[in-house]
VONUZA-98361 format. One record per residue: residue number from 1; x, y, z of N, C-alpha, C in turn. Coordinates in steps of 0.001 Angstrom, whole numbers, padded with zeros to 6 digits. Layout:
! VONUZA-98361
pos->NUM, n.east->X, n.north->Y, n.up->Z, ca.east->X, ca.north->Y, ca.up->Z, c.east->X, c.north->Y, c.up->Z
...
//
This chain:
! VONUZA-98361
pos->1, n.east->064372, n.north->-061098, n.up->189745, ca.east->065407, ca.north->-060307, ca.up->189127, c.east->064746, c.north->-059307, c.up->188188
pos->2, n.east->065014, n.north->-058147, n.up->188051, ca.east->064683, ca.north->-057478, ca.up->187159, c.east->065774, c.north->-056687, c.up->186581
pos->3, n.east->065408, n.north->-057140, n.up->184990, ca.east->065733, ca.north->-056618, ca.up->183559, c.east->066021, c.north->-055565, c.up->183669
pos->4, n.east->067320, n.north->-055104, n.up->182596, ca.east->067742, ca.north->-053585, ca.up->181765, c.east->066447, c.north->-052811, c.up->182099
pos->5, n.east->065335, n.north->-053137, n.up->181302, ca.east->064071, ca.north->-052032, ca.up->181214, c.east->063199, c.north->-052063, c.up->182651
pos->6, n.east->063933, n.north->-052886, n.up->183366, ca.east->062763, ca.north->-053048, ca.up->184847, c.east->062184, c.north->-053805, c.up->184899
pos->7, n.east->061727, n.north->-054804, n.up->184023, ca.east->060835, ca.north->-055662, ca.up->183985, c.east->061524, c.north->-056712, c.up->185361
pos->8, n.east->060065, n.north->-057816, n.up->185429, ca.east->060516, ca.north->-058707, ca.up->186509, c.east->061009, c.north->-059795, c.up->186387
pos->9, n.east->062040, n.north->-060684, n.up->185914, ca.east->062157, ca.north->-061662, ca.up->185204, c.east->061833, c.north->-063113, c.up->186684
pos->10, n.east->061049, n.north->-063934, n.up->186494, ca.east->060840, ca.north->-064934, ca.up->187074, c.east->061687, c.north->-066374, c.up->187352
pos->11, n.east->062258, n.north->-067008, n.up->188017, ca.east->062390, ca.north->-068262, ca.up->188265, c.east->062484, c.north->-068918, c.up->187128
pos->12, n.east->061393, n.north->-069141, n.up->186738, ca.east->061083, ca.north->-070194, ca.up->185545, c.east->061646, c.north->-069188, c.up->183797
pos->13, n.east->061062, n.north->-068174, n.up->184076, ca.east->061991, ca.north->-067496, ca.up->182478, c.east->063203, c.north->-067257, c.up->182824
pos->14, n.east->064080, n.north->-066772, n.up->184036, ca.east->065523, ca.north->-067147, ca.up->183875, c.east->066145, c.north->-068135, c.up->183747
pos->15, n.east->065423, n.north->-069742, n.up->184040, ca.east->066362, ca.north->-070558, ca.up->183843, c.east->066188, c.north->-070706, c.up->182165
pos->16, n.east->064737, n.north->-070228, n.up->181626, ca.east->064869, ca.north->-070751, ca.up->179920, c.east->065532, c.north->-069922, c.up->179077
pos->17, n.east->065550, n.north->-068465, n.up->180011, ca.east->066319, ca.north->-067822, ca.up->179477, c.east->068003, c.north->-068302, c.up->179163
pos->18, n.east->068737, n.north->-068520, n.up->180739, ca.east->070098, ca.north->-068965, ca.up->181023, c.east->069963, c.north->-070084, c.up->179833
pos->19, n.east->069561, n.north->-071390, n.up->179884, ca.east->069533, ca.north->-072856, ca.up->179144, c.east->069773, c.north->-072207, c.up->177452
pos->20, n.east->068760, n.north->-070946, n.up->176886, ca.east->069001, ca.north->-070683, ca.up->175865, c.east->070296, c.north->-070073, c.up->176018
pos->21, n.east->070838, n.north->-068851, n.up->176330, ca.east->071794, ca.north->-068487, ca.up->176173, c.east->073040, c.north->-068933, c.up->175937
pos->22, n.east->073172, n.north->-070036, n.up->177125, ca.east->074349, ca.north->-070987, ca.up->177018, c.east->074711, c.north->-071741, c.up->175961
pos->23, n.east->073403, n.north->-072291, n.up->175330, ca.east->073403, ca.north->-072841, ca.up->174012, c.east->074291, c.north->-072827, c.up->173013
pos->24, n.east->074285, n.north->-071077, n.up->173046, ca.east->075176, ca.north->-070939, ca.up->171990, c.east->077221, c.north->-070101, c.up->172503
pos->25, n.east->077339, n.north->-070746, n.up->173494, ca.east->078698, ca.north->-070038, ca.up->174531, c.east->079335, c.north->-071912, c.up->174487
pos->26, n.east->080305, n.north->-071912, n.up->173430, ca.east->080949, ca.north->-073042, ca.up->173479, c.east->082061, c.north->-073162, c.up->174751
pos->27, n.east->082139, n.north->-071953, n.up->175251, ca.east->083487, ca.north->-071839, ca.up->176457, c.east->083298, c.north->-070662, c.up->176872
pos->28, n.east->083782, n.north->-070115, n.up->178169, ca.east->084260, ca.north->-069051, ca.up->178991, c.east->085290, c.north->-068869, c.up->179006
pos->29, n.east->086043, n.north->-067551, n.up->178411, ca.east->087053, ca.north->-067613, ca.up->178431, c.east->087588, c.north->-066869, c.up->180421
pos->30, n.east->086936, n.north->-066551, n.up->180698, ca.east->087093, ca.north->-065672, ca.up->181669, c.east->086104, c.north->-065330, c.up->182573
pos->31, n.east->085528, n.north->-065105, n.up->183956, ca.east->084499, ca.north->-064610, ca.up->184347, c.east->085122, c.north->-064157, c.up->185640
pos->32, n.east->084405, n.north->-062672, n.up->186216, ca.east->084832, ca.north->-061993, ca.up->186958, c.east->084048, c.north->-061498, c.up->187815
pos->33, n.east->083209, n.north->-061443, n.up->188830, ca.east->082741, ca.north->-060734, ca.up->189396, c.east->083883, c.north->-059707, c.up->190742
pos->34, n.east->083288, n.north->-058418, n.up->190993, ca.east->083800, ca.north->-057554, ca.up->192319, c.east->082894, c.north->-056999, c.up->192827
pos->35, n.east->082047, n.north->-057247, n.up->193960, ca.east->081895, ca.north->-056534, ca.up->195009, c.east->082567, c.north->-055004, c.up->195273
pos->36, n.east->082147, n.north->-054261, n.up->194809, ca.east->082278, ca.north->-052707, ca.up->194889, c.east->081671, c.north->-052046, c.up->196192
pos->37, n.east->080803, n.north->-052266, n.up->196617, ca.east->080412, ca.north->-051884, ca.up->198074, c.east->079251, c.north->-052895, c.up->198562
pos->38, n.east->079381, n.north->-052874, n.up->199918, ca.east->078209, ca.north->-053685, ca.up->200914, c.east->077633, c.north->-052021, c.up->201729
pos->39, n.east->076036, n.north->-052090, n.up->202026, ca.east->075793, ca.north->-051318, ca.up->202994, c.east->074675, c.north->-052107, c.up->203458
pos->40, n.east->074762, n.north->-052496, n.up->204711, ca.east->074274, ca.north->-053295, ca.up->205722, c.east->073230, c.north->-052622, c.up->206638
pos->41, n.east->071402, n.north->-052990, n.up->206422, ca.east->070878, ca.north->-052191, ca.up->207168, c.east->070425, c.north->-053221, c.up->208224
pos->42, n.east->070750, n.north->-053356, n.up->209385, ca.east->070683, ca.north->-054867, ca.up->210104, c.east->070093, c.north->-056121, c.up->209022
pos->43, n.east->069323, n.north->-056688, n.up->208726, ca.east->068749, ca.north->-058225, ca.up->208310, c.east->068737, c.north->-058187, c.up->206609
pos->44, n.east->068999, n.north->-056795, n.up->206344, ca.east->068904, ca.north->-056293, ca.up->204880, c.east->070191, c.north->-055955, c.up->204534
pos->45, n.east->070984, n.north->-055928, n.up->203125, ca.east->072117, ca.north->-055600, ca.up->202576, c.east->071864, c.north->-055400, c.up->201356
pos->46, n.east->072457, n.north->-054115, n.up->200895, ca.east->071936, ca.north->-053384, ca.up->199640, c.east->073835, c.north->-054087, c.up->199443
pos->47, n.east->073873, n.north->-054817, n.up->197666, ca.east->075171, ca.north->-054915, ca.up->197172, c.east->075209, c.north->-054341, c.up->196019
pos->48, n.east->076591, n.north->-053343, n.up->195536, ca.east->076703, ca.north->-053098, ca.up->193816, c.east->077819, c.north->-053851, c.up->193495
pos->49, n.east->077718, n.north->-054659, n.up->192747, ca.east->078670, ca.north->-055263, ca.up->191891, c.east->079262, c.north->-055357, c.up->190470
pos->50, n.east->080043, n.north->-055545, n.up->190394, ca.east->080794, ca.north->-055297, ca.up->188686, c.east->080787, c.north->-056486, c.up->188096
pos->51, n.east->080596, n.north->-056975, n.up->186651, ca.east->080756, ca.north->-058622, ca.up->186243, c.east->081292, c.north->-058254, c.up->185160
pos->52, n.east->082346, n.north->-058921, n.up->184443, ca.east->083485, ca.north->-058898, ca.up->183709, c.east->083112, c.north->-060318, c.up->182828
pos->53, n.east->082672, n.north->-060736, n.up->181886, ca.east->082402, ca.north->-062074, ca.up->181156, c.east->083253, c.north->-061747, c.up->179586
pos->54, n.east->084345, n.north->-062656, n.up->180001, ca.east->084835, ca.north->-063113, ca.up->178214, c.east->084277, c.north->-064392, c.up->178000
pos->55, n.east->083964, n.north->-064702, n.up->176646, ca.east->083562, ca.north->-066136, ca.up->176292, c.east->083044, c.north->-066255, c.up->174777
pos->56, n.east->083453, n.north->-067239, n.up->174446, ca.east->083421, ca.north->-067899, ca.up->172890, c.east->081930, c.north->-067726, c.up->172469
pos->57, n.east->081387, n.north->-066716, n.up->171676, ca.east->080166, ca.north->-067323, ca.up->171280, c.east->079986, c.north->-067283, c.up->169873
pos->58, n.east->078791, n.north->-068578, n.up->169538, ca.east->077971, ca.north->-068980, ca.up->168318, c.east->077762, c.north->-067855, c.up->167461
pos->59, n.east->077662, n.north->-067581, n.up->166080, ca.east->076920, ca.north->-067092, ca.up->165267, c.east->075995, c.north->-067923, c.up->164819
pos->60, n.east->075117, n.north->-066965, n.up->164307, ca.east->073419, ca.north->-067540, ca.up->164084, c.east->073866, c.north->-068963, c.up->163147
pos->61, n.east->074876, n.north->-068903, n.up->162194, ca.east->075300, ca.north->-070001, ca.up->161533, c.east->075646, c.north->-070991, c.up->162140
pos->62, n.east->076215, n.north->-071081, n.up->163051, ca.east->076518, ca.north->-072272, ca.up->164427, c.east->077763, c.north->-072514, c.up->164391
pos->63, n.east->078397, n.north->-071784, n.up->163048, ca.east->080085, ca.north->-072528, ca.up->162645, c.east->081176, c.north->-071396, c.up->163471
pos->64, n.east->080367, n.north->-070168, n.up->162643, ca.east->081621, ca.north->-068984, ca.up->163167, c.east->081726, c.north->-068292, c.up->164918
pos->65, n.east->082410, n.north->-068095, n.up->165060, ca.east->082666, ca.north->-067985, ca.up->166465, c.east->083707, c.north->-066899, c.up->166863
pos->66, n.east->082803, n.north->-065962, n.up->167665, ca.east->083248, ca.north->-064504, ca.up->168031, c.east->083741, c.north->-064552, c.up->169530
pos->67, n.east->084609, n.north->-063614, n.up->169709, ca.east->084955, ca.north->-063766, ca.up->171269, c.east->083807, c.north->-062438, c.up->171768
pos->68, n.east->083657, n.north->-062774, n.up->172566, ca.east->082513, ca.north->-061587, ca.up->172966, c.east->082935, c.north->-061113, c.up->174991
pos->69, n.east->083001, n.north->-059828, n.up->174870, ca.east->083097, ca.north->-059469, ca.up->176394, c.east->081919, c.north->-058479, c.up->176831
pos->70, n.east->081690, n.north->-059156, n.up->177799, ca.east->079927, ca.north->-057847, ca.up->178430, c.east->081337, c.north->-057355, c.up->179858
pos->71, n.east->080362, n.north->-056602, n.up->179900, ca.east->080716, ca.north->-055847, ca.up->181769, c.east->079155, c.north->-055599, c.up->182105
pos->72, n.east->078756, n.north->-055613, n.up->183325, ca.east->077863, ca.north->-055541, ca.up->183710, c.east->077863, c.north->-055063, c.up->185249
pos->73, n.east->077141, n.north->-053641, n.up->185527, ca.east->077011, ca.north->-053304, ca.up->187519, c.east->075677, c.north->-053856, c.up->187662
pos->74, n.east->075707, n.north->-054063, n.up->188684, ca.east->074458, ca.north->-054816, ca.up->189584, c.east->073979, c.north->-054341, c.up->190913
pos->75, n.east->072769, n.north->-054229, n.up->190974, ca.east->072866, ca.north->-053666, ca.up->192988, c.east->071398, c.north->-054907, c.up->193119
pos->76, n.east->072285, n.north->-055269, n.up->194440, ca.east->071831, ca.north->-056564, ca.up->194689, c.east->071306, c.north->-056264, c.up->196055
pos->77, n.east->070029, n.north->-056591, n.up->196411, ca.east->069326, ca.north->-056453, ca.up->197311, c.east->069345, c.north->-058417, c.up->198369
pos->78, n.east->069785, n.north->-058704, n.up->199770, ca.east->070320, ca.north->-059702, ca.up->200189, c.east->069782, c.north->-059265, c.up->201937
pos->79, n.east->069281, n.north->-060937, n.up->201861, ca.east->068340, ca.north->-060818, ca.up->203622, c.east->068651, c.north->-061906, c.up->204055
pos->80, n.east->069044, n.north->-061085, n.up->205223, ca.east->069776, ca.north->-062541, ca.up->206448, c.east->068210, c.north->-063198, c.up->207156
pos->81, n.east->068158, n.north->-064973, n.up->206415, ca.east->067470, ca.north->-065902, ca.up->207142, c.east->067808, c.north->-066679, c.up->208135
pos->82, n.east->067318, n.north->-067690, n.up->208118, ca.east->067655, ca.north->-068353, ca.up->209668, c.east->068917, c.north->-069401, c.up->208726
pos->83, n.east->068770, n.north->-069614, n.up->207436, ca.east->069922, ca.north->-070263, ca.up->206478, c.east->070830, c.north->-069423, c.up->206244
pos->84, n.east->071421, n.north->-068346, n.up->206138, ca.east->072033, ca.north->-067504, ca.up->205932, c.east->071785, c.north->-066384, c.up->204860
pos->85, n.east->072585, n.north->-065130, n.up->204259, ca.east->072035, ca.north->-064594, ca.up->203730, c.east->071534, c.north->-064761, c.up->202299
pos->86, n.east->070123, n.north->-064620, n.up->201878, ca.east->069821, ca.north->-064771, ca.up->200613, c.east->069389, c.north->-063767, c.up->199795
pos->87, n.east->070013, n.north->-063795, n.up->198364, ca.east->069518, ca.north->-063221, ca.up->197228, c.east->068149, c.north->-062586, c.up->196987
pos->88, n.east->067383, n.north->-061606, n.up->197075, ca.east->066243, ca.north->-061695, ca.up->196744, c.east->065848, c.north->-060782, c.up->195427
pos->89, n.east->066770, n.north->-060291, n.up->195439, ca.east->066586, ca.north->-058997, ca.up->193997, c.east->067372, c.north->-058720, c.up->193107
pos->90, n.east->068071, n.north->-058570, n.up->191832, ca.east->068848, ca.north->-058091, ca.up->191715, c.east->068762, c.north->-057285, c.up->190100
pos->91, n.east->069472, n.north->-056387, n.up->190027, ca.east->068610, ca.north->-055105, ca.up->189333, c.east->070021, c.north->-054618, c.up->188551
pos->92, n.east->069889, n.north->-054863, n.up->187414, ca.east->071011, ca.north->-054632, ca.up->186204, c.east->071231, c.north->-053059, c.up->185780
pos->93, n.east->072421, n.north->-052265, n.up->185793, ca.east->072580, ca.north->-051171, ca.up->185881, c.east->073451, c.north->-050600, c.up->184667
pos->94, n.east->073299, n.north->-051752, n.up->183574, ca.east->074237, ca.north->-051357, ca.up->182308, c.east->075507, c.north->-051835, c.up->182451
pos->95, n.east->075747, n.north->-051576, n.up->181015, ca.east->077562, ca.north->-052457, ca.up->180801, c.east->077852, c.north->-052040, c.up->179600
pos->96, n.east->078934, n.north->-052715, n.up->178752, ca.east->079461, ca.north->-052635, ca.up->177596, c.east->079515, c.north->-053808, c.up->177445
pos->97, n.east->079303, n.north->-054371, n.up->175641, ca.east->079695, ca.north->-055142, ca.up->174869, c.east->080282, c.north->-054829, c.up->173637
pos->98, n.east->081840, n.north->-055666, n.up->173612, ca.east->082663, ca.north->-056169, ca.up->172903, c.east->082519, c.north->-057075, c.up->172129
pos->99, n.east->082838, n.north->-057495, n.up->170827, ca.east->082284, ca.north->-058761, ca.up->169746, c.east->084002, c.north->-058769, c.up->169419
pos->100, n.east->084883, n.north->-059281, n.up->169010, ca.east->086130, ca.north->-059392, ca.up->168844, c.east->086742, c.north->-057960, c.up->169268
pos->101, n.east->086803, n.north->-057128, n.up->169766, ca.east->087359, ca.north->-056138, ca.up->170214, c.east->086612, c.north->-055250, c.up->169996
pos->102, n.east->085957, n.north->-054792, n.up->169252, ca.east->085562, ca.north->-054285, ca.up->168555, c.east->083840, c.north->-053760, c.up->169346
pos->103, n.east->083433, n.north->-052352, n.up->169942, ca.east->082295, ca.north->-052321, ca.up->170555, c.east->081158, c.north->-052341, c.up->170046
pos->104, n.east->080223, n.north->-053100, n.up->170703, ca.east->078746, ca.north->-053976, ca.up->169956, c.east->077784, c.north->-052755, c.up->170512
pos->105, n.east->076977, n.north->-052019, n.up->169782, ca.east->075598, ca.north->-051173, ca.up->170200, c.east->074687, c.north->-052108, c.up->169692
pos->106, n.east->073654, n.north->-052840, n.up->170771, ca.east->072561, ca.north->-053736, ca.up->169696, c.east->071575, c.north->-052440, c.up->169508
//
């Protein structure tokens, strides 16, 4: 998978990544993905997708608790095996974040 800046994120740092993140997401309020287009080059499929995430999260204090919404497009690179089609890339194209309504620039 590769990162906002391009970088390559690995197997092993996305799951410590995911494990941290979750940490602090007491609930989902909502999660959304859409499929916006498929283009199919026989055994290869280029996908862009949209992701929609509401959900409860932690402040650094551990007590207070913000509703937070990302959006996120994606173009997802997907190859038909002899198991069916698999994931092999997928490449983050920006979004917006929300902290109680209110829009987050980090």
């Amino acid at each position: 998978m590769k990162d906002e800046a391009g970088a390559v994120v690995g197997r092993d740092e996305l799951k410590q990544n995911v494990l941290r993140d979750w940490s602090i997401i007491p609930r989902t309020l909502a999660i959304q993905t859409t499929v916006d287009s498929v283009e199919v080059h026989g055994s290869e499929a280029t996908v862009y997708t949209s992701q929609r995430w509401e959900r409860l999260m932690l402040e650094r204090d551990e007590k207070t608790i913000d509703t937070v919404l990302t959006t996120q497009k994606h173009r997802e690179i997907w190859r038909l095996i002899s198991q069916g089609w698999m994931n092999y890339d997928v490449q983050e194209l920006g979004g917006g974040i929300w902290v109680n309504g209110k829009p987050y620039n980090p």
